[in-house]
C-alpha positions in Angstrom: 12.9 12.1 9.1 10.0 14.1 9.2 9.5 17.2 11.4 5.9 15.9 12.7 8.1 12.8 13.6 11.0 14.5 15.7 8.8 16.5 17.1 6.5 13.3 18.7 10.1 11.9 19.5 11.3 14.6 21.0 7.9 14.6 23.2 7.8 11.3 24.0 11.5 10.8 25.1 12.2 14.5 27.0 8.7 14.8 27.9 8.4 18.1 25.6 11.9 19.6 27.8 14.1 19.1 24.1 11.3 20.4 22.0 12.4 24.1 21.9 16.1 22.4 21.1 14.5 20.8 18.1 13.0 23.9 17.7 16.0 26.2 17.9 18.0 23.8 15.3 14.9 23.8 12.6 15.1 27.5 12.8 18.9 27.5 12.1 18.5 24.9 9.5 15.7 27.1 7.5 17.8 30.3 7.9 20.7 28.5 6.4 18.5 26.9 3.9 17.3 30.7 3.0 20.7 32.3 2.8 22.0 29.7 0.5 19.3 30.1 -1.7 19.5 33.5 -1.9 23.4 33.3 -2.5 24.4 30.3 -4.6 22.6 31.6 -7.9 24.7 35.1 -7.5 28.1 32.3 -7.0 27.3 30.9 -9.9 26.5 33.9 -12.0 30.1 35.4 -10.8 31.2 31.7 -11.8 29.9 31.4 -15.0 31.2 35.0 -15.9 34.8 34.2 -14.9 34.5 30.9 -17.1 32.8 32.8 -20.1 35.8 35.9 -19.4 38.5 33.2 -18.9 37.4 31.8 -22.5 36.6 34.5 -24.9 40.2 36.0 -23.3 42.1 32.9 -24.3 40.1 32.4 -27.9 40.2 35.9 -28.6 43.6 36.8 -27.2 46.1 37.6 -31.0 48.7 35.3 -32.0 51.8 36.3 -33.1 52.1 34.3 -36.7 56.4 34.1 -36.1 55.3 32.1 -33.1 53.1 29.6 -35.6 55.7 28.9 -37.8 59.0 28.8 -35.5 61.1 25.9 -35.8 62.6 25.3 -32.1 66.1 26.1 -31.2 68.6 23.0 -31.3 72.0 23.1 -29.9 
């Protein structure tokens, strides 16, 4: 719903009383708004350096060249 919309609602049904609630929760919701969009691309950064860490560690990591060729143990 639209702010101009919730606003008029909130006029017309409180008589303007709820207005600074709607008020106080549109400030909350567009500090929240701020703070995640100043956070989430420094997640995913972190995120996609753990994944690109997590990789090169596993395709880089050295392979013993017994352990290719080992038959397993039976009996």
């Amino acid at each position: 719903m639209d702010i101009v919309a919730v606003r008029a609602a909130s006029l017309g049904t409180t008589a303007g009383l709820g207005n600074p609630i709607v008020s106080t929760i549109e400030w909350i919701a567009s500090a929240a708004m701020t703070l995640l969009a100043l956070i989430l691309p420094i997640v995913a950064l972190v995120a996609v350096l753990l994944i690109v860490g997590l990789l090169a560690r596993v395709i880089l990591r050295p392979r013993n060249s017994n352990d290719l060729h080992a038959s397993p143990d039976v009996g």
